[in-house]
C-alpha positions as CSV (number, residue, x, y, z in Angstrom):
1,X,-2.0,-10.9,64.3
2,X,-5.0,-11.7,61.8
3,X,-6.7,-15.0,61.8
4,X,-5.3,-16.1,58.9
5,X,-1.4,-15.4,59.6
6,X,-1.9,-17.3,62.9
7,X,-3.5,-20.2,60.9
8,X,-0.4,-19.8,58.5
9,X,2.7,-21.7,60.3
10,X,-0.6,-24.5,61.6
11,X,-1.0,-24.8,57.9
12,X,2.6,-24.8,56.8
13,X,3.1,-27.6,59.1
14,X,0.5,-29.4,57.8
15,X,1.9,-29.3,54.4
16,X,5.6,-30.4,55.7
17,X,4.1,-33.4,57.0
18,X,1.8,-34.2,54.1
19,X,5.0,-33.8,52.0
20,X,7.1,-36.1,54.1
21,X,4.2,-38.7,54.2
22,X,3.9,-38.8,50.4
23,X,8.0,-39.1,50.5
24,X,7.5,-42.0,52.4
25,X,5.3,-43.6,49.9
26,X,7.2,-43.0,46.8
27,X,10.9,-44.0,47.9
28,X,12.0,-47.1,47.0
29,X,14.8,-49.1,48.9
30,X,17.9,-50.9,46.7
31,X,18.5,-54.5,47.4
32,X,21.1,-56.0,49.9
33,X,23.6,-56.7,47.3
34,X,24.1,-53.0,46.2
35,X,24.1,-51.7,49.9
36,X,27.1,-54.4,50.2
37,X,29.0,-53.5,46.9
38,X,28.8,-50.0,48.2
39,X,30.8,-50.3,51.3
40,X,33.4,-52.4,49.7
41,X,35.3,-48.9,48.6
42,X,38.3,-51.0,47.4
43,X,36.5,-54.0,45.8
44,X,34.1,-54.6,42.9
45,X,32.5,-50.7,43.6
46,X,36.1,-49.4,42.1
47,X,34.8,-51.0,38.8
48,X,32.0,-48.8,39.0
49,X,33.3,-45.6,40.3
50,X,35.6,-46.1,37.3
51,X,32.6,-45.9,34.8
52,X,32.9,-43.1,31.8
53,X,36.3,-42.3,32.9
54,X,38.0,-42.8,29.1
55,X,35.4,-40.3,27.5
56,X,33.6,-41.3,24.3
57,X,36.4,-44.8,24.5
58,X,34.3,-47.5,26.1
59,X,31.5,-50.5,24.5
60,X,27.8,-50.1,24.5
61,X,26.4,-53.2,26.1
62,X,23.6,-55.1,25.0
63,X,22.4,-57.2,27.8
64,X,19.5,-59.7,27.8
65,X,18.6,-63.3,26.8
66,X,20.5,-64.8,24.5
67,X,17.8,-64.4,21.4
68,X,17.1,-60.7,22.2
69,X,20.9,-59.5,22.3
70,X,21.3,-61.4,18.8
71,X,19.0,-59.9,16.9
72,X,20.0,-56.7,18.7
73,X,23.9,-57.5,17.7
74,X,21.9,-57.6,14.4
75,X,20.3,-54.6,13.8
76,X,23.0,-52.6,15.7
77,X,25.6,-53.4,13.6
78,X,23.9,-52.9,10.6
79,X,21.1,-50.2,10.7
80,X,21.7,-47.7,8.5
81,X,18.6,-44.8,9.2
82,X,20.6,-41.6,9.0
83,X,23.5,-39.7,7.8
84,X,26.2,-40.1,10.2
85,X,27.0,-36.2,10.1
86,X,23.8,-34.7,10.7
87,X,22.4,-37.6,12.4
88,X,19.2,-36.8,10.0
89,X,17.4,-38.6,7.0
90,X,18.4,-40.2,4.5
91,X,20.7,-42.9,5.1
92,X,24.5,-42.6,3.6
93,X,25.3,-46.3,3.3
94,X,27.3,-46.2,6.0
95,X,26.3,-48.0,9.4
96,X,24.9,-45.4,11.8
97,X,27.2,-46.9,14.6
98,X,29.9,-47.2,12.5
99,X,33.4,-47.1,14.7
100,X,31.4,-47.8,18.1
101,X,32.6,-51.1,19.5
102,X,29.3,-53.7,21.0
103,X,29.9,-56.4,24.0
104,X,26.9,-58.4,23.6
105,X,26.4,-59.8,27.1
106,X,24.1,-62.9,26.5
107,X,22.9,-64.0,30.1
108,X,22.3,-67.7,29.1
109,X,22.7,-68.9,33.0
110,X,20.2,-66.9,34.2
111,X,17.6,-67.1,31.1
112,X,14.2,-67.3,31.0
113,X,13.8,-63.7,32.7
114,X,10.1,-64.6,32.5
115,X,10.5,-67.7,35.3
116,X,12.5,-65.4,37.5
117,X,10.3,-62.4,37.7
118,X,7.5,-64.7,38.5
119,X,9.1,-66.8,41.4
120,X,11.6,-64.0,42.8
121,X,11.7,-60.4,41.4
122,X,14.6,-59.2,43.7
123,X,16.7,-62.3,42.2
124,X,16.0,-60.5,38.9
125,X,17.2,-56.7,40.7
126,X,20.2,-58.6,41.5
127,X,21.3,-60.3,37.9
128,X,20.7,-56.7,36.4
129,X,23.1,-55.2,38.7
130,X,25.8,-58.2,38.3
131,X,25.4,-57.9,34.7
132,X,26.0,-54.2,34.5
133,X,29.2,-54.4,36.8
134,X,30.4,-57.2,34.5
135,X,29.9,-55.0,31.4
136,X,32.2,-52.5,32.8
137,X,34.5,-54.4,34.3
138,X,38.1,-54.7,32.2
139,X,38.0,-58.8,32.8
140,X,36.2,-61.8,30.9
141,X,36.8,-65.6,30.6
142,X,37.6,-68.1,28.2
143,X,36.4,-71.0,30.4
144,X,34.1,-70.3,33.3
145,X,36.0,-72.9,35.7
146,X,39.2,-72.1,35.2
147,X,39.8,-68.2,36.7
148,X,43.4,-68.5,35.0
149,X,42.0,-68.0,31.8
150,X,41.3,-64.2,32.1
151,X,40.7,-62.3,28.6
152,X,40.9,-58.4,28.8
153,X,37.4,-56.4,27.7
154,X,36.3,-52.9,27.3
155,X,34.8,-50.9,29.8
156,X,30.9,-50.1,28.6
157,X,30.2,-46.9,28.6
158,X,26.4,-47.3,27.7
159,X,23.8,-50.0,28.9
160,X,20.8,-51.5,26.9
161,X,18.9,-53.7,28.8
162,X,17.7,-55.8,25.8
163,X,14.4,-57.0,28.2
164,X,11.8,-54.8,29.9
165,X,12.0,-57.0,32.6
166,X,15.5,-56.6,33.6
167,X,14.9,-53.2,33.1
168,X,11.4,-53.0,35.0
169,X,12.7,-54.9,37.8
170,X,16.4,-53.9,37.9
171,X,17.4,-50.3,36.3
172,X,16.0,-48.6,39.7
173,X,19.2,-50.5,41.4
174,X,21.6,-50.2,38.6
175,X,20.9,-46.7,38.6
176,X,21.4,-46.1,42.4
177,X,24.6,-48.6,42.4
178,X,26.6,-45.8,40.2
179,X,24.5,-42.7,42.0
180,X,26.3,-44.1,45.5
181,X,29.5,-44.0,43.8
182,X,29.1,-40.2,42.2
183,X,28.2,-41.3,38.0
184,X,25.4,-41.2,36.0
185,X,24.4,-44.9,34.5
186,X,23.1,-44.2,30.6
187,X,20.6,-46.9,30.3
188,X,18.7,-47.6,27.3
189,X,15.4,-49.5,28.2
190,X,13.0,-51.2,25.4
191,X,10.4,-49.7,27.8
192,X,11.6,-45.6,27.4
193,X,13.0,-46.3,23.6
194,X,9.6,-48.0,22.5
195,X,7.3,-44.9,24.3
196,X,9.3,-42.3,22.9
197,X,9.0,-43.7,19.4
198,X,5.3,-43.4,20.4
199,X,5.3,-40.1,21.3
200,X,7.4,-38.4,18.6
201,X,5.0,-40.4,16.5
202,X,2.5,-38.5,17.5
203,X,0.5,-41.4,19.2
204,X,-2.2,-40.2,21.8
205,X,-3.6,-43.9,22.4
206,X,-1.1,-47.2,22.5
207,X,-1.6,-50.7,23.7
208,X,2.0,-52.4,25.2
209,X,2.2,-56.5,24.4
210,X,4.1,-57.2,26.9
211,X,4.1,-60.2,29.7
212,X,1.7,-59.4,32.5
213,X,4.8,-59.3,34.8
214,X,6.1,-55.8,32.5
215,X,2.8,-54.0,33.5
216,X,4.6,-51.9,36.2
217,X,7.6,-50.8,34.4
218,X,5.2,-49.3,31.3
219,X,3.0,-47.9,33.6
220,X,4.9,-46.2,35.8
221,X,7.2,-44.7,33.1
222,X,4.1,-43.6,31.0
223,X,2.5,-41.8,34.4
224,X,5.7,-40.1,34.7
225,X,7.6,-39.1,31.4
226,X,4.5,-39.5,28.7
227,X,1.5,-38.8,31.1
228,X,-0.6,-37.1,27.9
229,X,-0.6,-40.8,26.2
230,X,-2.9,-43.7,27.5
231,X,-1.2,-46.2,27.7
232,X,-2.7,-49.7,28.3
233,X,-0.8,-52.7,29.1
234,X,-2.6,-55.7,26.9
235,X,-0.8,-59.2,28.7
236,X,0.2,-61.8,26.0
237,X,-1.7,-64.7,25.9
238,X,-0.6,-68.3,25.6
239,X,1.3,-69.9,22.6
240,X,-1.2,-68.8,19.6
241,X,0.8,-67.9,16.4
242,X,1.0,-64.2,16.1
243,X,-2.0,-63.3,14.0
244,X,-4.2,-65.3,16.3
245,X,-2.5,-63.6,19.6
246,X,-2.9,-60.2,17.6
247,X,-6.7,-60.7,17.4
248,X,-6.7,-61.5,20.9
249,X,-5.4,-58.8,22.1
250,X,-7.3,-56.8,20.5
251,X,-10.7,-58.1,21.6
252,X,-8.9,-57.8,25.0
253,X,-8.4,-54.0,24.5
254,X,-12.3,-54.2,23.2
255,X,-13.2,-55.4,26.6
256,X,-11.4,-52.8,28.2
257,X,-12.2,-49.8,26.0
258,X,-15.4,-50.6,24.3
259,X,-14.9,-47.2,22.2
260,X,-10.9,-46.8,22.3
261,X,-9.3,-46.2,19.0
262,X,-5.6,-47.5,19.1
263,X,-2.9,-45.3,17.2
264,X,-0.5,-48.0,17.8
265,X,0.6,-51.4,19.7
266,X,4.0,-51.6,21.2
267,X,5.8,-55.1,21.3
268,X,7.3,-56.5,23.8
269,X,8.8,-59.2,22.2
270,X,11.7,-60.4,19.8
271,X,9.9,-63.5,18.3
272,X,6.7,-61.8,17.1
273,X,6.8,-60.9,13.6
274,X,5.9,-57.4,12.4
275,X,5.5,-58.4,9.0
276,X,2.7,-61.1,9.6
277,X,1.2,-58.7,12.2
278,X,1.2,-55.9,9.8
279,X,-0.9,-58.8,7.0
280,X,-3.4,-59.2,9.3
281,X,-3.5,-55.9,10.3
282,X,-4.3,-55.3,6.2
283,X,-6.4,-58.1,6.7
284,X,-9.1,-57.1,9.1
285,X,-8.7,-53.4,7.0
286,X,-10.7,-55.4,4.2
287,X,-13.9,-56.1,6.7
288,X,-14.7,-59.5,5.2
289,X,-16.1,-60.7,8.9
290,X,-18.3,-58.8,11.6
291,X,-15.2,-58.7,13.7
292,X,-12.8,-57.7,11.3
293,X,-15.4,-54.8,10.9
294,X,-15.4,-54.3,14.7
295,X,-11.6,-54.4,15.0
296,X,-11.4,-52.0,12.3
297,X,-13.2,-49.4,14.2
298,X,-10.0,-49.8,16.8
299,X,-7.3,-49.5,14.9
300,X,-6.8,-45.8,13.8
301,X,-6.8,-44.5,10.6
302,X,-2.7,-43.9,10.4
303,X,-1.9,-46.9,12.7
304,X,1.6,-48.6,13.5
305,X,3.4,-51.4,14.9
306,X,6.1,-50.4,17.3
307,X,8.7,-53.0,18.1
308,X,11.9,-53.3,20.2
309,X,14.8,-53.4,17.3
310,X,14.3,-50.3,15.7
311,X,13.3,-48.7,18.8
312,X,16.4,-49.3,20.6
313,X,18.8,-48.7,18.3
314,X,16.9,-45.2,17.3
315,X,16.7,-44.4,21.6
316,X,20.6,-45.4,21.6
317,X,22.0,-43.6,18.3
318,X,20.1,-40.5,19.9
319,X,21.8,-41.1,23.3
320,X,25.0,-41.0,21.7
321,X,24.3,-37.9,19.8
322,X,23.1,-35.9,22.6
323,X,25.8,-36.8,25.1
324,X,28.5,-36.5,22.5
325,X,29.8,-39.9,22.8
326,X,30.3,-41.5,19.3
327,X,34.0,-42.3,18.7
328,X,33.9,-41.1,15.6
329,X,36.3,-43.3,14.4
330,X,36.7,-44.1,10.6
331,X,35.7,-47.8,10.8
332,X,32.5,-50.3,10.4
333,X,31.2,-51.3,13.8
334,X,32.6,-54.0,16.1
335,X,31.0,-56.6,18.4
336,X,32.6,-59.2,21.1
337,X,30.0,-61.6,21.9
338,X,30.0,-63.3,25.5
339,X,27.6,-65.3,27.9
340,X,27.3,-66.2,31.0
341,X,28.2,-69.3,33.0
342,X,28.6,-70.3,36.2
343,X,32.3,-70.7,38.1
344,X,33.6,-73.0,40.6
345,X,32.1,-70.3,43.1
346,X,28.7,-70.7,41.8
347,X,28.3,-67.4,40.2
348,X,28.1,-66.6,37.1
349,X,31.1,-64.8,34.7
350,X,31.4,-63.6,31.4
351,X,32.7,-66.0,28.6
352,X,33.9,-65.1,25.2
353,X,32.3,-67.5,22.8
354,X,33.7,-68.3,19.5
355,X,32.0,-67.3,16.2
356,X,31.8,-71.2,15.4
357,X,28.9,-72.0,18.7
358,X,27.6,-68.2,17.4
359,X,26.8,-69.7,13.8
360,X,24.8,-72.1,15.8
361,X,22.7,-69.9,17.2
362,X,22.3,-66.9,14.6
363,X,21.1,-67.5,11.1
364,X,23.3,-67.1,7.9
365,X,22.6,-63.5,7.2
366,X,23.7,-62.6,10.4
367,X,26.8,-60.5,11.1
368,X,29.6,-62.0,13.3
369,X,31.8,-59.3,14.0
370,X,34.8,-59.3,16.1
371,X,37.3,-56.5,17.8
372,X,40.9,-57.1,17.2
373,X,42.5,-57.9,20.8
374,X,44.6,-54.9,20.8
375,X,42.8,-51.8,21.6
C-alpha cells in the first residue's frame, strides 16, 4: 500500500468528523410546545396532519398585527398586476386573486411583536406556531369567553406571515411542526417576498429597514438563497418622520460603506410611506445641499423602493401559480376577518369581528369583504 492510500481512510475520517462537527453547529432545536403538540397524535397535531388535504379548496392566511394584515386585506383583495390566464402583464381588470378566499388573522392579544422579540424571542416561536394551527383549524369564535359560541372556518392552505419578526423568529418551528407530521407548510415571508423582488430586479446592492431585532432573519436568508446580493441590514431609528429617518439611514449606510452605491432599500414597515420616501429621494437627486450631493453618489442611477405590500402579494400570486393552487373559481375575492383574544383558559382564540369594529379601524376606501357561511 502507497503512502497516500494508507493516509486515505485517516483522512476520510477526518472529514466525517469535521462534517458531523459543522452539523452540530448548524441544527437548530424546535421549542417545547411543538415537541408536545407532536406527541399528542389524536389532539391539536390531527389539525395539522390534516393540512392541504381538500387540494386547491382552503384560505390563504394573512397573519400579523392588526395594521399589517389590513392593509394586506387591502392590497390582496384588490391588486390587479396581471392577466389572470397567463399570470403576465398587463392587468385585465379583474383582481389577480379573484375566487381565492382570505382569513385575515389579526393577532391583537399578542401585538406589539416588537416588545416580544425583545424581552422573550421563544414566546414569539410559540405565537407563530399557535397562530398557524389556528389558521387551519375548522373552528373560530364569536365571543372569546364563551367556548359555546363556535363558528365554522376554512382550513388555510397558504401562510403569510404579515411581520418579519414572526417570520424570523417563528417559521423555522412552523415549518418543522408540519415536517413531524409528513406536509410541507407554504409560507410567504415579507423577508423571502421583499429579496426576491430584489433580485429579479436585478439589484446587486440593497439596504433592509427593518427593526434591529429582524437583522438575523435577512441575513441569514440572504447568505443562503441570494448570496450574490449584499445585503445590509440599516436598524430604524427612533420616531423621526419618514424623510428625516430616510436620511438617517442613509448616512448610517455612509458610515458603513463609505463608497457603496445602493440599488435599492427594502422596508420593513407598513406605516412608512413610499410616496414621501420616493419625494425626498427626488429631492436629494436635485443636489441643493453638500449632503444631498453626498447622498446622491449612494443612491444608484436606476434606484427603487421596495416595500412589503406589493411584495407579498407578487411572492404569494406566484406561489399559487407554481403549485397550481388557485381555485379558479368565477368570483371576486373573499376575506373573513378575525382577531385574537384571550379565553377563560388564558389563551388566546380566534374571533370573527363584525364589519361595524372593522370600519373603525380601516379607512373608507377600504374593502370589507365577507364569505357567505355556506361553503
Amino acid at each position: 500500500m502507497t503512502h497516500m492510500n494508507k493516509l486515505l481512510p485517516i483522512l476520510v475520517l477526518v472529514l466525517a468528523a469535521v462534517a458531523c462537527h459543522e452539523r452540530k453547529e448548524v441544527v437548530r432545536d424546535t421549542i417545547p410546545y411543538v415537541k408536545q403538540m407532536a406527541e399528542d397524535s389524536t389532539g391539536t397535531f390531527s389539525l395539522v396532519k390534516a393540512y392541504r388535504n381538500a387540494g386547491t379548496r382552503g384560505s390563504i392566511a394573512v397573519i400579523g398585527e392588526p395594521e399589517a394584515c389590513l392593509q394586506l386585506a387591502e392590497q390582496f383583495l384588490t391588486v390587479d398586476d396581471v392577466d389572470n390566464i397567463d399570470g403576465k402583464a398587463p392587468i385585465d381588470r379583474l383582481p389577480d386573486f379573484a375566487g381565492e378566499t382570505f382569513d385575515i388573522l389579526m393577532d391583537l392579544y399578542n401585538a406589539p411583536y416588537l416588545r416580544m422579540a425583545a424581552a422573550c424571542p421563544d414566546s414569539l416561536r410559540e405565537v407563530a406556531v399557535r397562530n398557524a394551527v389556528m389558521a387551519v383549524d375548522t373552528v373560530g369564535y364569536s365571543y372569546a369567553l364563551d367556548p359555546s359560541s363556535r363558528l365554522p372556518k376554512m382550513r388555510a392552505k397558504v401562510f403569510v406571515l404579515a411581520s418579519s419578526l414572526l417570520a424570523g423568529y417563528g417559521q423555522f418551528d412552523v415549518d418543522t411542526l408540519f415536517k413531524m407530521a409528513g406536509r410541507e407548510a407554504l409560507i410567504v415571508t415579507p423577508v423571502d417576498a421583499m429579496l426576491s423582488a430584489a433580485e429579479r430586479a436585478g439589484c446587486k446592492s440593497v439596504a433592509v429597514w427593518a427593526p434591529a431585532e429582524a437583522r438575523a432573519a435577512y441575513e441569514e436568508t440572504a447568505s443562503l438563497l441570494f448570496p450574490d446580493m449584499t445585503v445590509t441590514v440599516v436598524p430604524a431609528s427612533g420616531n423621526l418622520p419618514v424623510r428625516q429617518a430616510f436620511r438617517e439611514m442613509l448616512r448610517d449606510y455612509r458610515n458603513l460603506h463609505p463608497s457603496g452605491v445602493l440599488d435599492a432599500v427594502l422596508l420593513d414597515s407598513f406605516e412608512a410611506d413610499p410616496d414621501e420616501l420616493i419625494a425626498e429621494q427626488e429631492h436629494i437627486h436635485r443636489q441643493i445641499t453638500e449632503e444631498d450631493m453626498a447622498f446622491d453618489r449612494i443612491l444608484a442611477p436606476v434606484f427603487r423602493f421596495i416595500e412589503p405590500r406589493k411584495s407579498l402579494t407578487e411572492a404569494c400570486y406566484r406561489l399559487l401559480r407554481e403549485r397550481n393552487l388557485f381555485t379558479h373559481d368565477i368570483a371576486y375575492p373573499a376575506a373573513r376577518y378575525y382577531q385574537t383574544e384571550e379565553n377563560r383558559e388564558g389563551e388566546f382564540v380566534l374571533v370573527q369581528v363584525s364589519p361595524d369594529y372593522l370600519s373603525s379601524l380601516q379607512t373608507p376606501s377600504s374593502p370589507l369583504s365577507y364569505v357567505p357561511d355556506e361553503y
